[in-house]
N, C-alpha and C positions, 0 to 999 in steps of 0.2 A: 275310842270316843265314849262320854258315858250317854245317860239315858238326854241332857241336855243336846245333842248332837254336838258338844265341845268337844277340842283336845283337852287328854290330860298330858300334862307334862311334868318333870320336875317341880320343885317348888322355886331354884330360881329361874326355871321358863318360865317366857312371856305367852301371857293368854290373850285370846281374840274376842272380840266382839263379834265378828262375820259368823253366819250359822250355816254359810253353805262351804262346807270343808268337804273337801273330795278326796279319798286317799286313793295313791295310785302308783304308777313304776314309770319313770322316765325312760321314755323309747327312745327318742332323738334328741339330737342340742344342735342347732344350727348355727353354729360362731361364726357373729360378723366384726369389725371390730371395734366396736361399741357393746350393743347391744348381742344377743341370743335368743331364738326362736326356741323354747323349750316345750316339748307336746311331753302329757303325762298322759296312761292311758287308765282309764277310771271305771273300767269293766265293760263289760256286757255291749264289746264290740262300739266304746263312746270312747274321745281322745278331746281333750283341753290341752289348747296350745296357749303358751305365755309369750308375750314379750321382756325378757327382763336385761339389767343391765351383764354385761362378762364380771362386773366385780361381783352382782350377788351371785351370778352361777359360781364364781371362785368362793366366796364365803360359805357358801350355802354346802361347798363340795359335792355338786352337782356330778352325777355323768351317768350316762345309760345302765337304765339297768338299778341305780338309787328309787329307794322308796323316797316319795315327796307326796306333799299335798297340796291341789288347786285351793286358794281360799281365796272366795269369788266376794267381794262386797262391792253391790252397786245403787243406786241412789233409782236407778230407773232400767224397766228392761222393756223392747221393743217386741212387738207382735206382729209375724208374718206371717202368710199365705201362698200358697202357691197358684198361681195366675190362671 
C-alpha cells in the first residue's frame, strides 16, 4: 500500500476507491454451491469473513493459504453495545 492507504498495482490493474483494504491470508473457503463463505485473517488475532460467489473464488484462484485483501466499502456502519 503507499502512503494513500491505496493498492498499488500494475499499471493495467484496476484501482479502488474503498480506503479500507485489509491485507491478509485465506484460512477457510466454505463451498456451498453457489456461493462461498471465504474468512481472511487480517492480523492481530482479527478474521473478516466474505460471502462471495464460487465463480469469483474460481477467478480470483482463491484457496487457503492465498494472500487476498478484505476491501470493505460501505455507505453506513452500525454502533453496538454490550447490554
Amino acid at each position: 500500500m503507499n502512503k494513500n492507504n491505496t493498492i498499488e498495482r500494475e499499471a493495467d490493474d484496476m484501482k479502488l476507491s474503498a480506503r479500507n483494504q485489509l491485507k491478509g491470508k485465506v484460512v477457510e473457503i466454505e463451498s456451498g454451491a453457489v456461493n462461498a463463505i471465504v474468512t481472511i485473517d487480517i492480523g492481530g488475532g482479527n478474521f473478516i469473513s466474505a460471502t462471495i460467489s464460487m465463480a469469483s473464488v474460481n477467478d480470483l484462484k482463491l484457496e487457503v493459504g492465498s494472500d487476498a485483501y478484505a476491501i470493505i466499502k460501505a455507505t453506513s456502519v452500525m454502533v453496538g453495545v454490550d447490554s
